[in-house]
C-alpha positions in Angstrom: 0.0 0.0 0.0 1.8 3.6 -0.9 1.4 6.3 1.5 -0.5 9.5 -0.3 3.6 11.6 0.4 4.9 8.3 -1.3 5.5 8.2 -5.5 4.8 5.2 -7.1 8.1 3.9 -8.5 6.7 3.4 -12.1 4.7 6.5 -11.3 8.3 8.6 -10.5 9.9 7.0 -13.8 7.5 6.9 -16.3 8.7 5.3 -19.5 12.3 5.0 -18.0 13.0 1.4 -17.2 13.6 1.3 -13.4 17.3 0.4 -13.5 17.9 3.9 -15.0 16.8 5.5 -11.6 19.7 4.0 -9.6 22.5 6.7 -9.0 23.2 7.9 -5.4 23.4 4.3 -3.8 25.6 3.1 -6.7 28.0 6.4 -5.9 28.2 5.2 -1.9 28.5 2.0 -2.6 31.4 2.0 -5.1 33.1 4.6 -3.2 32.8 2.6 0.0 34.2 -0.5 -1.6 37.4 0.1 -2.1 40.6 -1.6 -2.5 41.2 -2.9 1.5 37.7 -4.6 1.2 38.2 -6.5 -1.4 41.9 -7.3 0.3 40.0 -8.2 3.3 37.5 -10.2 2.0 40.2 -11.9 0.0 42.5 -13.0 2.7 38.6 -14.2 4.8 38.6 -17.0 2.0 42.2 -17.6 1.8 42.3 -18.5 5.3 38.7 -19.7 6.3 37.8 -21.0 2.9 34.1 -20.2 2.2 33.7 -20.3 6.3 33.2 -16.2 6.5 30.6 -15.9 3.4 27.8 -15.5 5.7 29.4 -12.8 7.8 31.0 -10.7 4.5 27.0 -11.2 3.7 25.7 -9.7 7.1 28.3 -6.5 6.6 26.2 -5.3 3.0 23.4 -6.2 5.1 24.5 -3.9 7.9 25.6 -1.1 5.4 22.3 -1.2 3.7 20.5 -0.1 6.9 23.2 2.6 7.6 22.4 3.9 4.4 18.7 3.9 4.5 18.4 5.5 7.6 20.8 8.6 6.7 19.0 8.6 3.2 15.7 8.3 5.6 16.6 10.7 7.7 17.3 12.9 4.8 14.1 12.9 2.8 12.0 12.7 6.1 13.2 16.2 7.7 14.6 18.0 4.5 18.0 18.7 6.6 21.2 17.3 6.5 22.8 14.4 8.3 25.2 17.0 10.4 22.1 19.4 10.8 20.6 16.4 12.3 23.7 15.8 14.2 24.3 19.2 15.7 21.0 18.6 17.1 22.1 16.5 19.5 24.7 18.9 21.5 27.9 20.3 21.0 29.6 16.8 21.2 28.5 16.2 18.1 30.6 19.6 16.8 34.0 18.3 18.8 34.2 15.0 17.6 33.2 15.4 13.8 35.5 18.7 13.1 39.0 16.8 14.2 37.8 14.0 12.3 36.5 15.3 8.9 40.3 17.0 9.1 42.5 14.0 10.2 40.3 11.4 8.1 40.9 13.8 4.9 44.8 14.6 5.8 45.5 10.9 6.0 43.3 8.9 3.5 43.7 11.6 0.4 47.4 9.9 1.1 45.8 6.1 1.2 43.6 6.6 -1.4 46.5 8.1 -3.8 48.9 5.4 -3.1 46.2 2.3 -3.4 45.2 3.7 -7.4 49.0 3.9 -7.6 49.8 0.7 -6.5 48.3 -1.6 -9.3 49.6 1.4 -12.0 53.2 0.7 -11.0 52.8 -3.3 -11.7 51.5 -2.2 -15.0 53.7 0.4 -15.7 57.0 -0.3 -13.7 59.5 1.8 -15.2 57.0 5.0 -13.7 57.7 5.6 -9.9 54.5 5.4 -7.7 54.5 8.6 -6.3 54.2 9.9 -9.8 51.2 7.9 -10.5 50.0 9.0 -6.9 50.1 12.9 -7.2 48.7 12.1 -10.5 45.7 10.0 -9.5 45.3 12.8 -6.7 45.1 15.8 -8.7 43.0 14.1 -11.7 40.5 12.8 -9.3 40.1 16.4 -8.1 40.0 17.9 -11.6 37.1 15.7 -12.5 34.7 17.0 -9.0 35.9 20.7 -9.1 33.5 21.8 -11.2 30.5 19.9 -9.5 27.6 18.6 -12.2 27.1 15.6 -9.8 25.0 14.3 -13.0 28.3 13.8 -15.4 30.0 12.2 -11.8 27.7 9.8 -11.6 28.1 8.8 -15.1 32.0 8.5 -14.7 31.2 6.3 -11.4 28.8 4.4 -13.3 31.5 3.5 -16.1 33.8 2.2 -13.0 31.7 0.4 -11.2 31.1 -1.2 -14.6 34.9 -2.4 -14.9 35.3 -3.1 -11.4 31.8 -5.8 -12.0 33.5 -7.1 -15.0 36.7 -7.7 -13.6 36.4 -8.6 -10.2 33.3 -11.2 -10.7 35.7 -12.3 -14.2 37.9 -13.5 -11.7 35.7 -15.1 -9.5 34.2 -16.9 -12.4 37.5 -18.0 -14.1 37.8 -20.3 -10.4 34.9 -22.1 -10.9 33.6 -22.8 -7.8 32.2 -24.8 -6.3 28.5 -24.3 -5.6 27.5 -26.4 -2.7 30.9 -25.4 -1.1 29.6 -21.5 -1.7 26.7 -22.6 -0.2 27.9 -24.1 3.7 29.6 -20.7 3.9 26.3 -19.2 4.7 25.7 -20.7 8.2 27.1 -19.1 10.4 29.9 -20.0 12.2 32.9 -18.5 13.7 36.4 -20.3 13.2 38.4 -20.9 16.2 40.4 -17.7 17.4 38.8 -15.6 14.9 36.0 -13.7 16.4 37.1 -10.4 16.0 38.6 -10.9 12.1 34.5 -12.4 12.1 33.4 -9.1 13.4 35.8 -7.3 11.4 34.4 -8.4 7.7 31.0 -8.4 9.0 31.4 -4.3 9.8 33.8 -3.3 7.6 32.4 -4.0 4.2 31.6 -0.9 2.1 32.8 2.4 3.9 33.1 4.6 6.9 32.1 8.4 6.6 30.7 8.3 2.4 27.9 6.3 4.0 26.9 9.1 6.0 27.5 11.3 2.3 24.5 9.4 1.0 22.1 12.0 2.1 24.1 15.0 0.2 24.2 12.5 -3.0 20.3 12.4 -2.8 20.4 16.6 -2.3 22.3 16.5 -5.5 20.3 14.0 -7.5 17.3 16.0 -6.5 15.8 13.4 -4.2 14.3 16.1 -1.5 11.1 14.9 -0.2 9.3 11.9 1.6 7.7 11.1 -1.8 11.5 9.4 -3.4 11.2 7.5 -0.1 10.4 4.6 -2.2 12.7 5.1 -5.1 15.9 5.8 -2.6 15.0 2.2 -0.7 15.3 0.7 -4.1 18.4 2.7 -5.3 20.0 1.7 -1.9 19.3 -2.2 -1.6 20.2 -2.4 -5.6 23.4 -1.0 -5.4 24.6 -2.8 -2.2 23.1 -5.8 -3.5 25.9 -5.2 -6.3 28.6 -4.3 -3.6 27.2 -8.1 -2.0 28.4 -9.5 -5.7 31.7 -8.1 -5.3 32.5 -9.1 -1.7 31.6 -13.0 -2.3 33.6 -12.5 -5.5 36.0 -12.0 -3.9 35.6 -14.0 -1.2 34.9 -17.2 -3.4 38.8 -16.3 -5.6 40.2 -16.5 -1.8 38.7 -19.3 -1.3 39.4 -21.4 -4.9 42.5 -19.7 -5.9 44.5 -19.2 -2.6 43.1 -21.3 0.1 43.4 -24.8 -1.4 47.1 -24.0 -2.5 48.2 -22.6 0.5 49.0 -19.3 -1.0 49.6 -16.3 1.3 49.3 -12.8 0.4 51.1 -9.3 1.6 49.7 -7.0 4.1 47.3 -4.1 2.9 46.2 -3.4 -0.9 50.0 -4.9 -1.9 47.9 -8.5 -1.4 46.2 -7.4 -4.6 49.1 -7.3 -6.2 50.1 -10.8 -5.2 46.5 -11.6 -6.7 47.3 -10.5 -9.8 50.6 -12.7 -10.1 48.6 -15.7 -8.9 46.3 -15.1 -11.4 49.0 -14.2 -14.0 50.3 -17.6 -13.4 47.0 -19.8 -13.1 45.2 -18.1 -16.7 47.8 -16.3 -18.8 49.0 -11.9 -18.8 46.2 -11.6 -19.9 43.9 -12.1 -16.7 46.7 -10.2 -14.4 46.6 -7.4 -16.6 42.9 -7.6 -16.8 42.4 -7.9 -12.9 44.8 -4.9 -12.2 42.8 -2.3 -14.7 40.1 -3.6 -12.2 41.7 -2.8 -9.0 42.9 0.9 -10.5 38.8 1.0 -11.1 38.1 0.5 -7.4 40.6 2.5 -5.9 40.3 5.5 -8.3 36.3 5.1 -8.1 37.5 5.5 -3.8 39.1 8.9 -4.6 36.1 10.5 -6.3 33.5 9.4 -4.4 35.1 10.8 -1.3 36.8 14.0 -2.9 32.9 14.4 -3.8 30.9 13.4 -0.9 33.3 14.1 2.1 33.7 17.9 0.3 29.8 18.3 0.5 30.1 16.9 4.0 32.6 19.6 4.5 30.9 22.6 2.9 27.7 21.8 4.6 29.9 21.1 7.9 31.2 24.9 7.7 27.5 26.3 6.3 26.2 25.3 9.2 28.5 26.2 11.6 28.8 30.3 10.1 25.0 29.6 9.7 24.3 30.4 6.3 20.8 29.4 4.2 20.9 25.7 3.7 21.0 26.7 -0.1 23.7 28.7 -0.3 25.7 28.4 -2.9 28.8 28.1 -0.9 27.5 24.8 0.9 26.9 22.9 -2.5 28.5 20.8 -4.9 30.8 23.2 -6.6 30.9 26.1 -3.8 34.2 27.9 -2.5 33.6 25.5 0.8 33.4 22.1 -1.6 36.5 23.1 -3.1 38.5 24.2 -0.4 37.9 20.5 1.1 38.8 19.3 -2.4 42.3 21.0 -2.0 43.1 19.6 1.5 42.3 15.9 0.6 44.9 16.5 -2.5 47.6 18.8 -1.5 48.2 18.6 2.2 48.3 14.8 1.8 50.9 14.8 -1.2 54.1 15.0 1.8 52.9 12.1 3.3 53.6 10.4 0.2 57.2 10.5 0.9 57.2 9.8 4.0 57.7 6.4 6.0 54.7 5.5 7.9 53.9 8.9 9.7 53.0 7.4 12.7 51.4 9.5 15.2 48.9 10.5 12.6 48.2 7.1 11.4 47.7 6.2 15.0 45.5 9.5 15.5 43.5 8.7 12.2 43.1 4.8 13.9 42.1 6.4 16.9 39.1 8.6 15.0 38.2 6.2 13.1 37.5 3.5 15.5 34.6 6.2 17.0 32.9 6.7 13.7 30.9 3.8 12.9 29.6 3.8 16.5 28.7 7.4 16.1 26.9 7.1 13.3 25.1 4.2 14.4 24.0 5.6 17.8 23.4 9.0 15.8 21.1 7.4 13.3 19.3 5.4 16.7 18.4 8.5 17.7 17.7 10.8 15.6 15.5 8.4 13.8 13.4 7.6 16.8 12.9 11.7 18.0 10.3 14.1 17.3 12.6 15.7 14.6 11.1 12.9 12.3 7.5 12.8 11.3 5.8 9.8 12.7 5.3 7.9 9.8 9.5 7.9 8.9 10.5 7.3 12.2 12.4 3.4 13.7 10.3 0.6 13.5 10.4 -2.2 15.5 12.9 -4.3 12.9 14.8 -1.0 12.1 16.2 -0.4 15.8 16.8 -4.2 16.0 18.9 -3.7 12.7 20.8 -0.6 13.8 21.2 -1.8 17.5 22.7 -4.8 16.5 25.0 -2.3 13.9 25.5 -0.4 16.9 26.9 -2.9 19.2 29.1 -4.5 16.5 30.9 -1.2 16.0 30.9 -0.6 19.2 33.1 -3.7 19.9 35.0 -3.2 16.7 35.7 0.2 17.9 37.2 -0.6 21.2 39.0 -3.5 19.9 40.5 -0.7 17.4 41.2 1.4 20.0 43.2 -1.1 22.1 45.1 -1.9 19.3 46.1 1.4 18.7 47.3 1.7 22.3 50.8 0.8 21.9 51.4 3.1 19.0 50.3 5.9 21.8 53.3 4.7 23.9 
């Protein structure tokens, strides 16, 4: 039954075919998948076999509630996900504004290096840095000058050779289908509860998935009637980030786990990937699976130069108090750019640096807090008076995000822990 403030999907599309719709969740899905979930996922099969599918399931299940309820709460109120945030107190203010700064600082420096990485293996005689600052600076020529309608497009096209690539490799395995299917009871492996809780939560992003709300601003999603259509955008695209992960998950599982093959630390284990399958199928399919991994990790830089500078500009609109449409707080305003510059320049020293490590521990540190926060956030927000009736938690929803709650919780104090010694 549709609510009289709801649109009928084929009523909001017309003669489009429905798949045309799909934009914003496609944009926070690709730029939450990036190259250290697919390495994670990866090494989940090649040490557990098919034993963590069902938990690298549950994290694009978790995600997709995340998502819903920012994209909920956005529609619902007409106001921002930090409006909705500020709300709350002044907390809110003093933990986001180090983070938004440190998270920029150090991942434009990730981000740059991961695109790099598989550029070098095709293109050794160029030194990485170069490809780096180049990745860096082309990534922000593309958002500068906003038109979040061409972005899409370009994100589309990605996502595109990331699909074809990274579920060609799966498919070049061939797995095997009943073993695919015992992965999804769940079960923990001895001593791995926490790597168990670590792919269940850390599938598909941090801070873009809070982003989603701006990418619906942009797309011109503003009101309780796209409700519908931004359920559908949402579950379809991480639905497609699900294919990916058990991709992934199932080459782990065929390609490494049965030969015993371990891989390096961090996105380098890609690269081992890529030789592995080098060897196994030919150049061709190593060359083929790298020009997918510069996909997901250059897909990674525009998504966040994108979303985390809205998150910015509306960050600094709000706090100067300017009208929610002014210019300066969207896609293409001096605040949108100015975040643009400090995920590409600032970061660009780091690049020759070795393992800066007070602000990695710092960045580990913030981090750790976030997916909590925005968990808890969402919890209550969603279940106020600042939310019609109608829009507000369910029954099902709270038991969702209190379970995503906890889990990051845990995850986030298991981080911080491990992030002790580097204080010391």
């Amino acid at each position: 039954m549709t609510r009289h403030d709801e649109v009928p999907i084929e009523d909001s599309m017309e003669s489009t075919r429905k798949w045309r719709i799909i934009g914003p969740g496609l944009v926070v899905a690709a730029t939450g998948i990036g190259a250290g979930d697919l390495v994670a996922t990866l090494v989940a099969g090649s040490r557990f076999g098919y034993g963590l599918l069902w938990a690298a399931i549950l994290g694009v299940v978790i995600k997709i509630a995340l998502v819903e309820g920012a994209g909920r709460w956005t529609l619902a109120t007409g106001r921002s996900i930090f409006e909705g945030w500020r709300s709350l107190g002044l907390w809110t203010t003093l933990y986001f504004a180090p983070y938004i700064v440190v998270w920029g600082f150090v991942y434009g420096a990730a981000a740059m290096s991961s695109t790099a990485l598989p550029l070098v293996a095709l293109f050794p005689d160029v030194d990485l840095r170069v490809f780096a600052i180049g990745a860096g600076l082309l990534g922000a020529a593309i958002v500068w000058f906003g038109r979040y309608q061409v972005f899409e497009k370009i994100i589309a096209v990605f996502v595109g050779i990331m699909f074809v690539t990274v579920v060609g490799a799966a498919i070049v395995t061939l797995p095997n289908l009943g073993d695919v299917a015992s992965g999804l009871v769940p079960v923990i492996p001895e001593g791995g509860l926490f790597y168990t809780l670590g792919i269940a939560g850390g599938v598909g992003g941090t801070i873009t998935l809070a982003a989603y709300g701006y990418w619906l601003r942009e797309k011109g999603w503003v009101a309780p009637r796209w409700m519908k259509v931004m359920r559908l955008d949402n579950g379809v695209a991480y639905v497609m980030s699900g294919v990916f992960v058990v991709s992934m998950l199932i080459v782990g599982a065929e390609l490494l786990h049965s030969a015993g093959i371990a891989l390096a630390d961090g996105e380098r284990g890609l690269l081992d990937l890529a030789d592995v399958l080098g060897e196994r199928y030919g150049a061709f399919m190593a060359t083929f699976f790298l020009i997918g991994f510069v996909a997901t990790s250059f897909s990674s830089i525009l998504g966040v130069w994108n979303g985390v500078s809205l998150m910015f500009a509306d960050f600094v609109g709000e706090l100067r108090g300017l009208d929610k449409d002014d210019p300066r707080r969207r896609i293409g305003g001096l605040y949108y750019r100015v975040f643009i510059v400090l995920l590409t320049v600032p970061p660009i020293p780091l690049l020759f640096l070795d393992q800066p490590i007070g602000l990695i521990v710092a960045y580990g540190v913030l981090g750790a807090l976030f997916m909590p926060f925005l968990a808890i956030t969402l919890l209550v927000l969603l279940n106020s008076k600042r939310v019609p009736r109608q829009w507000r938690n369910g029954w099902f929803a709270n038991l969702v995000l209190g379970v995503c709650a906890l889990l990051f919780v845990v995850l986030g104090g298991h981080q911080l822990l491990s992030a002790i010694p580097g204080l010391l």
